[in-house]
N, C-alpha and C positions, 0 to 999 in steps of 0.2 A: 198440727193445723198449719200454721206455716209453713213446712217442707210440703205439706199437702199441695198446699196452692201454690209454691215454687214449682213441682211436678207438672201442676196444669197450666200455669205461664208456659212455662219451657216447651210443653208439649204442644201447646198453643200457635208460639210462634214457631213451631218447626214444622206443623203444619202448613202455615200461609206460607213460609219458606218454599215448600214443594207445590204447593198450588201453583202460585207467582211463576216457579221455576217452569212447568208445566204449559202455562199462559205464555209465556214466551217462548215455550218451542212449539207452539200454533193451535195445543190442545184447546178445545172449548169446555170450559170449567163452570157451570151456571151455578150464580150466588145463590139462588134457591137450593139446588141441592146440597149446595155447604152449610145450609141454616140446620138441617138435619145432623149433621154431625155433632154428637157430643162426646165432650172425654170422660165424662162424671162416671156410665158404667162401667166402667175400667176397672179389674180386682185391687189392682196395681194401688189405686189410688183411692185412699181414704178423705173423703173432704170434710167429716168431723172429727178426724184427730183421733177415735176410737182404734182400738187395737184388741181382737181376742185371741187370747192365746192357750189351749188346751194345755190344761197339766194333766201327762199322761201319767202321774202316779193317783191317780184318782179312778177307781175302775168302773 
């Protein structure tokens, strides 16, 4: 759960990193459409710490 939510900080702020970045070289970036973005559906990234793992000796 914690490395979970380290993932979504980190990815968090690396985003508003390239937005910002983007905003200053004249791009129009509208806070509306960034309300849409989220990182939760991301396979990558489990935000309850659950883990399944198939044992493939089981047929």
């Amino acid at each position: 759960s914690f490395v979970s939510n380290a993932i979504l900080y980190w990815n968090t702020i690396k985003i508003n990193d390239v937005v910002e970045q983007l905003r200053q070289q004249g791009e129009n970036i509208d806070d509306e459409t960034l309300s849409h973005i989220s990182l939760l559906p991301y396979k990558h990234v489990l935000p309850n710490g659950t883990y399944f793992i198939e044992d493939e000796g089981k047929g």
